[in-house]
C-alpha positions as CSV (number, residue, x, y, z in Angstrom):
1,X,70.1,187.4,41.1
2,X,66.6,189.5,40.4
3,X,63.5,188.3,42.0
4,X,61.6,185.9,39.8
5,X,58.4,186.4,38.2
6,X,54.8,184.8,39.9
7,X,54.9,182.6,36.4
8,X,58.3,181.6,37.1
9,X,57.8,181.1,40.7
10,X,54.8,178.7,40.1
11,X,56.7,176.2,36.9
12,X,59.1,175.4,39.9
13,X,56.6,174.7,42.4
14,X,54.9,172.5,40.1
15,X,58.0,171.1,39.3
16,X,59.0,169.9,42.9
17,X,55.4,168.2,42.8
18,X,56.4,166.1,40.1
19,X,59.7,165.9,41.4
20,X,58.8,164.6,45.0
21,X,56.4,161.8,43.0
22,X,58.8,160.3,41.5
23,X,61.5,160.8,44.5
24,X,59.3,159.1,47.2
25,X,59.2,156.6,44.8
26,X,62.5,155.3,42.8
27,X,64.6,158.7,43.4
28,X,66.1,160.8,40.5
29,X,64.0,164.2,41.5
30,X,67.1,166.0,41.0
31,X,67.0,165.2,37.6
32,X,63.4,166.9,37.1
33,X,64.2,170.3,39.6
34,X,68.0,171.3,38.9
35,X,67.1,171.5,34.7
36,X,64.0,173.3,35.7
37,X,66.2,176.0,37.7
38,X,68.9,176.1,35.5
39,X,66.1,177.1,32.6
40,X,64.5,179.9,34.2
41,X,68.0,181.3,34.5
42,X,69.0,180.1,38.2
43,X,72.9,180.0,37.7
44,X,73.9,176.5,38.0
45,X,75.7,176.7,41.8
46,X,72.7,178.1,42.7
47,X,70.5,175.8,41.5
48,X,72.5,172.7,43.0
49,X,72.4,174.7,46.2
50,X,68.8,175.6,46.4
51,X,68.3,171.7,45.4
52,X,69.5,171.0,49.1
53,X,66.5,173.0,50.4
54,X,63.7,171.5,48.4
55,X,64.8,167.5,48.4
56,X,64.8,167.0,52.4
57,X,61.0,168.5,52.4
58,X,60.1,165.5,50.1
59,X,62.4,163.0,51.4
60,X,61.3,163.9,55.2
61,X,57.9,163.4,54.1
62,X,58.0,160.3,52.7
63,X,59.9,159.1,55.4
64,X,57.2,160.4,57.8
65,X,54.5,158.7,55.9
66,X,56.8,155.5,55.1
67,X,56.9,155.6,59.0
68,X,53.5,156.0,59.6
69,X,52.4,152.8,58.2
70,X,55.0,151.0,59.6
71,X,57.6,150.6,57.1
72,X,60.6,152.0,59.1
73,X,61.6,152.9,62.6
74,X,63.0,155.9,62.8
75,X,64.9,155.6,66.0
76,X,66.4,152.2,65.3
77,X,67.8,154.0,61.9
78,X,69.0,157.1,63.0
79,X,72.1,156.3,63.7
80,X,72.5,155.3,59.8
81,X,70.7,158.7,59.0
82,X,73.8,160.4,61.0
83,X,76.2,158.8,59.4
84,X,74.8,159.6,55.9
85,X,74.7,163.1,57.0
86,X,78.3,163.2,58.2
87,X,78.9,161.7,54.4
88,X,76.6,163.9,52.8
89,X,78.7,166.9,54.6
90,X,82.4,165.4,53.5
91,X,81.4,165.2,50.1
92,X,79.9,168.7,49.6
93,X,83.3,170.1,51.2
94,X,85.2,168.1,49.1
95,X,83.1,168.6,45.7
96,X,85.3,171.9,44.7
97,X,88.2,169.3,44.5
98,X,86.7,166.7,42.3
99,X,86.5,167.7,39.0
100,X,83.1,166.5,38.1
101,X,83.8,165.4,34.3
102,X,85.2,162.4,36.3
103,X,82.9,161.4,37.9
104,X,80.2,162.8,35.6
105,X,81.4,160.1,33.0
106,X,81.0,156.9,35.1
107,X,77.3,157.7,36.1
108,X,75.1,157.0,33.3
109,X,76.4,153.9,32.8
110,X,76.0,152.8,36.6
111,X,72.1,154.0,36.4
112,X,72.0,151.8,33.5
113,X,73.6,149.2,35.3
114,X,71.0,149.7,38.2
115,X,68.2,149.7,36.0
116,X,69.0,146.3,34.6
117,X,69.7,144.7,37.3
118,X,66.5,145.7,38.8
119,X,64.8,144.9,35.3
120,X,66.2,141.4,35.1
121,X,66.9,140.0,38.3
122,X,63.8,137.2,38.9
123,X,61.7,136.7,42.3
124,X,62.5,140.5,43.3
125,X,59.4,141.8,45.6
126,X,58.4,143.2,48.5
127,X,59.7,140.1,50.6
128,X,63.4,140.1,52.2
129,X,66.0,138.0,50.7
130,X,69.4,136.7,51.8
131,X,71.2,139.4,54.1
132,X,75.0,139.8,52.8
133,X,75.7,142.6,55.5
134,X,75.3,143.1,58.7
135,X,73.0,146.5,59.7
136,X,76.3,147.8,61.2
137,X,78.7,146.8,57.8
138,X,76.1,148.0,55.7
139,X,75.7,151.7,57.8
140,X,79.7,151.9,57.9
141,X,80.3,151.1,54.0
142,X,77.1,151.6,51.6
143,X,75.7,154.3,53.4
144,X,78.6,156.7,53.6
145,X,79.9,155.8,50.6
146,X,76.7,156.8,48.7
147,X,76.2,159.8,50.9
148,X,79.7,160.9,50.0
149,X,78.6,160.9,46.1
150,X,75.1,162.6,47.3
151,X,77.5,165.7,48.5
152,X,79.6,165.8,45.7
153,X,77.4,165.0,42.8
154,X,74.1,163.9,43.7
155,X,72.2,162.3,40.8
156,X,70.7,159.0,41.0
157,X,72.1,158.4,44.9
158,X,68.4,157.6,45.9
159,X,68.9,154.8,43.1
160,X,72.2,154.0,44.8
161,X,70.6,153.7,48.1
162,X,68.0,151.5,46.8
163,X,70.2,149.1,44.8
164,X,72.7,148.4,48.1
165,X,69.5,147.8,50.5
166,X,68.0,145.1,48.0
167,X,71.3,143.6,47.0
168,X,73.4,144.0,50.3
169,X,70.8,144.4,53.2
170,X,68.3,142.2,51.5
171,X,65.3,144.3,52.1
172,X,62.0,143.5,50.1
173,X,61.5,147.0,47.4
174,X,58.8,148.4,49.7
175,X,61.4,148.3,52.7
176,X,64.3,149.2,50.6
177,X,62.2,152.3,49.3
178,X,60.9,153.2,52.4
179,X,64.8,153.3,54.1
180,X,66.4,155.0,51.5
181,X,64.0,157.6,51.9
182,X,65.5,158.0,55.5
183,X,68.4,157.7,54.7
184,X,68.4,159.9,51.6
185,X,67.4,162.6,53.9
186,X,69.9,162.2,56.1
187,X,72.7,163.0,53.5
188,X,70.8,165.8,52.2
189,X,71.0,167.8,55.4
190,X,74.5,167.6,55.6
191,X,75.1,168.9,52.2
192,X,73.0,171.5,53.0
193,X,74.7,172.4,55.7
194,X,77.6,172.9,54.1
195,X,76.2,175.1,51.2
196,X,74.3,177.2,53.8
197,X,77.4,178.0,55.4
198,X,78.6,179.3,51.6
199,X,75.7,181.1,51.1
200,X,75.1,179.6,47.7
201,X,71.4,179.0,48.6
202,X,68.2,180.7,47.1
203,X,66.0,180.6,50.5
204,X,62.5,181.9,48.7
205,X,62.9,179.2,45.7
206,X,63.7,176.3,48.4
207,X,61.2,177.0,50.7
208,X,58.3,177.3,47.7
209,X,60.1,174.5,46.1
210,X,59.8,172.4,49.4
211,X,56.7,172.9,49.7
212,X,55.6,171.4,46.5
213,X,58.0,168.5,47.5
214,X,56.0,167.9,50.2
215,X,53.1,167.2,48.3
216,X,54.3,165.2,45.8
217,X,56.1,162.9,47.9
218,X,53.2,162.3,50.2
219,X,51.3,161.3,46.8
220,X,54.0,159.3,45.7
221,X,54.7,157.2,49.4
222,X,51.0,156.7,49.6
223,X,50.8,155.1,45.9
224,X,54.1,153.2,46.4
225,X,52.6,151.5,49.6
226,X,50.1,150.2,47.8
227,X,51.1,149.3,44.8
228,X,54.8,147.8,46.3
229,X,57.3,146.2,43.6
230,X,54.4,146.3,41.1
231,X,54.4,149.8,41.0
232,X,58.2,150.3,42.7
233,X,60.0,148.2,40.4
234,X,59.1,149.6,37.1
235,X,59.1,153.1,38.1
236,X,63.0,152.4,39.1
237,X,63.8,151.3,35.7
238,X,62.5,153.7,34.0
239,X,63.5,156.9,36.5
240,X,67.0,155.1,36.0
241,X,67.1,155.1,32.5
242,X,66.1,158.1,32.1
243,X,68.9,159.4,34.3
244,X,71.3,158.3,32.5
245,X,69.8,159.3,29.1
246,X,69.1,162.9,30.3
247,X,73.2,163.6,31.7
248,X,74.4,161.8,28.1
249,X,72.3,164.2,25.9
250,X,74.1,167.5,28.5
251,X,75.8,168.7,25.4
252,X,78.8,169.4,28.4
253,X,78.7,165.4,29.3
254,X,82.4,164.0,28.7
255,X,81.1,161.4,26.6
256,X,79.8,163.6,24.3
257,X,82.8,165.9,24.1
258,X,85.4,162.8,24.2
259,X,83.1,161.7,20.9
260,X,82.8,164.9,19.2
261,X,79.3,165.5,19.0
């Protein structure tokens, strides 16, 4: 496609800010940068592609200042980070073969699942809870299975992330936040991988998109740290419900077409 104006250039960098906010916080900053693409004309392969650039700057920087303060060790979890990439990588090979009205359907109505269980669920903070996996159950089965959705769809797998390291792992939100950030990343790169190989990616957009990524998210981690589950747990809802309202209203959403409107 033609190069796109300084305007142009600047609404998306401004829109990864926002976008890396809200990502080093609850997730769903695909939700605020592939409709921003996809409305200055980006065709929409493209725009999922050039998505895989700009989310590991944000992710990889809250993780770096997640890590900083303690929150996660990075070498104890990069073996999980591998295996979410290996995921990540599977799914994006195997997207083509999916057809996405399937699996398109089922999502809003699992963020909206997330969000009230997150809403309603009493005594959740930024202290563990009762463990119902192992570290090694939980990297073999939640982690991979999430990063396989990451590749092949990708909304809300941040969400995802989070909701299987409070309910499965038992971490505290700030912990559970802090990981899936990690983790996130680590599924990211491996889609990315695999759509750099197809040379669906728009390198100029992603790197200028990453950038403003990175600033957001370190906004976003800082804030989060010190607000924890006050500031964590709300924001989730919300991001979450949100979600699920913005792929409803797609006027290509099955639900929509199944319904006639």
């Amino acid at each position: 496609m033609s190069e796109l104006a300084p305007h142009i250039l600047l609404f998306l960098f401004f829109a990864a800010m926002i976008a890396g906010f809200v990502d080093s916080i609850a997730g769903g900053g695909g939700l605020i940068t592939v409709p921003c693409m996809l409305l200055v004309g980006i065709p929409p392969l493209e725009s999922i592609a050039t998505n895989k650039v700009q989310g590991p700057f944000g992710a990889a920087s809250a993780t770096v200042a997640y890590a900083r303060r303690g929150h996660v060790d990075l070498k104890k979890q990069l073996p999980m980070a591998l295996i979410a990439a290996l995921g990540g990588a599977i799914g994006a090979l195997i997207a083509s073969h999916i057809p996405g009205r399937v699996l398109g359907a089922a999502i809003p109505f699992l963020l909206i699942g997330i969000a009230l269980f997150f809403a309603l669920k009493p005594n959740l903070s930024d202290k563990d809870s009762t463990r119902r996996f192992s570290p090694a159950l939980f990297a073999v089965t939640a982690v991979p299975f999430v990063a396989l959705y990451d590749g092949i769809f990708g909304p809300g797998a941040g969400s995802f992330y989070m909701l299987g390291f409070v309910l499965l792992a038992g971490f505290g939100l700030l912990k559970a936040t802090a990981h899936t950030k990690l983790i996130n990343l680590g599924s990211n790169l491996g889609s990315l991988a695999v759509f750099a190989a197809n040379g669906a990616i728009l390198w100029k957009v992603g790197l200028l998109m990453g950038a403003g990524q990175l600033i957001g998210a370190q906004i976003g981690s800082r804030l989060a740290m010190r607000g924890g589950a006050k500031l964590i747990k709300p924001l989730l809802v919300i991001v979450c419900l949100a979600m699920a309202g913005k792929l409803v209203s797609d006027p290509a959403h099955p639900i929509r077409l199944w319904l006639g409107i």
